[in-house]
N, C-alpha and C positions, 0 to 999 in steps of 0.2 A: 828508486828507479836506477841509481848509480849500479845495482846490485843484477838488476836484468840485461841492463846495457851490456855488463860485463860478460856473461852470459850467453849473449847475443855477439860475443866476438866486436861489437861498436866500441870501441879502447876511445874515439876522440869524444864520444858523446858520454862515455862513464864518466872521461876528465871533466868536461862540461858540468855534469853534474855535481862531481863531488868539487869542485870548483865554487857553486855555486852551496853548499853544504859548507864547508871553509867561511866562505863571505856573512853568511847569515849565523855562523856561531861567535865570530868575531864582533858583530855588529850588536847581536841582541846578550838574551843572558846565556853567562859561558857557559857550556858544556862539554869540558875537558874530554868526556868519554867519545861523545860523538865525534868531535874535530880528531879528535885519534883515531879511531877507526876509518872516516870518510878521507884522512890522507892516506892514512894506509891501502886502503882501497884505488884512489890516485894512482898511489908509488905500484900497486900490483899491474895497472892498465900503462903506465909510461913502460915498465917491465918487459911487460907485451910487446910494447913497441920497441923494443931494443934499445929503450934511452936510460942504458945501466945504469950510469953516472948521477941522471936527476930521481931516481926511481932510489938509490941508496940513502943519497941524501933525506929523500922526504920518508923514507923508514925512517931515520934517523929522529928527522923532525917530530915526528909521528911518537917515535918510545916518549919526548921530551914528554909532551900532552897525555899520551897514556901509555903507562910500560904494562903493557900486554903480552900473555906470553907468543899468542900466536903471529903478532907484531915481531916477533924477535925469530920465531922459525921461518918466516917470510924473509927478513932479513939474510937470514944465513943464507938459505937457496941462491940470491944476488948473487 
């Protein structure tokens, strides 16, 4: 859903989302790949929103969980 949101230009209801995507990998069994991608996903729509600053950090956070490459060319564009 996080992925149509985005799509649809709705940046607070992508966060919403993958917000809720973060909470539930955390809570049940982990899945390093998803919780990477669904921040990253995050850090693209904070992006959107001009909030450079939380939007590099959570790339950042994001390589920790999975270092992906297209995690890292998103990074760069920041």
């Amino acid at each position: 859903m996080a992925a149509v949101y985005f799509e649809m230009k709705d940046y607070d209801r992508t966060i919403a989302e993958c917000d809720k995507v973060i909470q539930m990998a955390k809570e049940g069994p982990y899945d390093f790949q998803k919780l990477g991608k669904a921040m990253a996903r995050k850090a693209n729509a904070l992006f959107m929103q001009n909030k450079c600053d939380e939007s590099i950090a959570l790339y950042r956070e994001a390589l920790l969980e999975f270092n992906d490459y297209n995690i890292k060319e998103a990074l760069k564009k920041v």
